[in-house]
C-alpha positions, 0 to 999 in steps of 0.5 A: 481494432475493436473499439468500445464506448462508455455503453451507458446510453446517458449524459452522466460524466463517464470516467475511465479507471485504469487500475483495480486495487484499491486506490481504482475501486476507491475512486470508482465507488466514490465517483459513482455516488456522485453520479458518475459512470465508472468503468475499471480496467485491471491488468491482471486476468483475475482476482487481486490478491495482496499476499495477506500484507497488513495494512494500519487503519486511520479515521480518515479511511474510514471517513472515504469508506463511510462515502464509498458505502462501506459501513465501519460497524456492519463491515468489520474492518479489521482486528483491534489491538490495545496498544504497542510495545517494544520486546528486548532480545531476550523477549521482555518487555522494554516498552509499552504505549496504550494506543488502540488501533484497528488493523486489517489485511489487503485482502479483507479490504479489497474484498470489501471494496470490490463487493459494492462494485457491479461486477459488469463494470470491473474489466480484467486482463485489460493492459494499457497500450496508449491513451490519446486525448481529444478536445471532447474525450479521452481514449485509452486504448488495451493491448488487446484491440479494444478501446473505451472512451471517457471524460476523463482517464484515472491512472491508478495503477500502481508504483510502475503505472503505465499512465504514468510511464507513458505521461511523464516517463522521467518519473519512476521509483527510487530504491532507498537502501533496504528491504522488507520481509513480511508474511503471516503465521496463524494465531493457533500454530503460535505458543501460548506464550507468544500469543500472549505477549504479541496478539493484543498488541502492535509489537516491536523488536529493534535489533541494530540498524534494522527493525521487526513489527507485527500485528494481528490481523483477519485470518482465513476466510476473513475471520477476525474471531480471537484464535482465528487470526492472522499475525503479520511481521514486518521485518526491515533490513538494509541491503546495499543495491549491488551486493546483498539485493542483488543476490535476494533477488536472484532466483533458483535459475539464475535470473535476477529480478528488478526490486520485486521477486515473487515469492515462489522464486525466492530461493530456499536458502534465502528463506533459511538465512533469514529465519536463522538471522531471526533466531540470532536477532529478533526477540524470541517470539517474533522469531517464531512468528518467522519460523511459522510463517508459511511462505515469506515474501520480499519487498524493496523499498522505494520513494516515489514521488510525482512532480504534478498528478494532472498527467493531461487535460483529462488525465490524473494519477493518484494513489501510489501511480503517483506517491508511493512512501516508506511504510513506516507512516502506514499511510499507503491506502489511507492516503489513495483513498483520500487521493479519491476523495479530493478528486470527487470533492473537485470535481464536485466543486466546480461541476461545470469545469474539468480543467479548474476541477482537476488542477485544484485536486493536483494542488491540495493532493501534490501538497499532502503526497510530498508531506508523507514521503518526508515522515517516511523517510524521517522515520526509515532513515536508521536504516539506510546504508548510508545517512548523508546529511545531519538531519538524517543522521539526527533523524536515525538517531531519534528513530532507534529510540523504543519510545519514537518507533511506538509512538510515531510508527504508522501514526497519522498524527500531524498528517492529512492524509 
């Protein structure tokens, strides 16, 4: 078995990613400017991509990203709205909140993140076997023969985390009772009449039981001019687990995929159903958005919530390898990245002891995780196929109101992050 060590000839504190999206690149950066040696170890053989999927920005992520040495002004996060409103059926406006946001795409901020890491310490095609931890070190070890040892090993690897699968196995994400439909359509292939209604805006169509959104964000190439952009939807629909889920997630051969698709192998008819629900549902220019979208891509939604993110004396997990919520809250990278922030500020905090370093991290983090996992679901509870408990029912019922999805809608007002 081929083995390799940290290879950084120092006394510096070597730290072991697994993980290179953006919860493994937010504690990589970070944990070098605190003086750390950081390696990355990313499954996949090449560059992430993350189908251009939206993503809300909050101060506190550009308070990590400040720290990580991205500058918010030189960098161009991302693409400034006005406000939000909320479109009848027949495409009016039903409702309308001034709240300026920025908004960005997965790509864009990834692409950020990953140019201010040395590209010799981001490994690909590096898929976890095992990790073995030792009194002075631990080991993860790659299927394919390799090894790196570390002082300490960080799962952030994602939803079906393999650190997390091998450290607590019991734990694993939940499908609440509905899916998402999202893609992008370029500003310029839209009417002039839906660009102007929707690009300047965060936008809402709430057809009963189910809700669409979308969003400007960067366009190819990064671009954030106007008339270079992107418009991102997001369209919430429930689907009981053993019928209507089932059949989307059936692909053209027959093969039914577990609570993820790639979009490649959604079936034409699939597609074509939901543009024409689009048609009969939504408003007039969020259908179009739809008809334009060049390949939609399904998601199942799932809660994921870890009991404890110390894994092991010197394993932790954070970001969605240990909470994953709704997206209703908007807070998935945000809070990954402050997941990265609390682990460097313990360990910075007690630099002379890991174990109080990393259970202090697991107490503020665990705290913050479980409050975003119950705002997400207070604000997809409408729509779940089944609503089992008066507080949820009373939740549904605030939550189909215009004036709630605008103003608590991917908000992080009465949230840390």
């Amino acid at each position: 078995m081929a083995t390799s060590s940290s290879g950084h000839g120092s006394s510096r504190p070597h730290a072991v990613v697994v993980g290179g999206s953006m919860a493994g690149l937010f504690s990589a950066l970070l944990l070098r400017r605190a003086g750390w040696a950081v390696d990355v170890y990313e499954r996949a053989g090449a560059e992430l991509a993350g189908r251009g999927a939206g993503i809300v920005t909050h101060d506190a992520l550009y308070s990590v990203l400040q720290n990580a040495g991205i500058d918010r002004q030189a960098a161009e996060v991302g693409v400034s709205v006005v406000g939000r409103r909320v479109l009848a059926k027949d495409g009016s406006i039903v409702g309308a909140l001034a709240l300026p946001q920025v908004l960005t795409s997965w790509g864009h901020l990834y692409g950020l993140l990953r140019a201010e890491l040395p590209t010799q310490r981001y490994h690909q095609g590096r898929t976890l076997a095992r990790i073995e931890e030792g009194a002075e070190a631990v080991k993860a070890h790659f299927t394919d023969g390799s090894s790196v040892s570390g002082d300490l090993l960080i799962g952030a690897d994602g939803i079906f985390s393999a650190v997390r699968a091998q450290c607590a196995p019991e734990v694993h994400p939940t499908y609440v009772g509905y899916i998402a439909w999202r893609g992008l359509v370029d500003e310029a292939d839209l009417s002039p009449e839906t660009r102007a209604t929707l690009l300047d805006h965060f936008a809402f169509s709430l057809p009963d039981g189910e809700q669409m959104l979308g969003y400007p964000v960067a366009g190819a190439d990064h671009a954030l001019a106007p008339g270079r952009r992107r418009y991102n939807f997001v369209w919430y629909r429930p689907a009981a687990a053993d019928t209507a889920l089932r059949a989307l997630l059936t692909d053209a051969d027959g093969i039914v995929h577990r609570l993820s698709i790639p979009p490649s192998r959604i079936r034409p008819e699939i597609v074509a159903s939901m543009r024409s629900d689009a048609r009969r549902l939504v408003a007039p220019q969020f259908a179009e958005v739809v008809e334009k979208a060049g390949q939609p891509f399904l998601q199942a939604i799932q809660d994921l919530e870890a009991p404890r993110m110390r894994l092991g004396r010197r394993v932790v997990i954070l970001g969605d390898a240990a909470f994953v919520a709704r997206p209703h809250v908007g807070m998935g990278v945000t809070k990954a990245a402050a997941d990265a922030q609390a682990l460097v500020d313990a360990l910075a905090a007690h630099p002379d002891d890991l174990d109080e370093a990393l259970a202090a991290f697991a107490t503020i983090r665990l705290r913050s995780g479980a409050a975003v996992i119950r705002r997400a679901r207070e604000l997809g509870a409408y729509m779940q196929a089944q609503i089992l408990t008066p507080e949820e029912r009373a939740m549904a019922e605030r939550h189909r109101r215009p004036e709630a999805v605008m103003a608590e809608t991917a908000v992080a007002t009465g949230l840390a992050a």
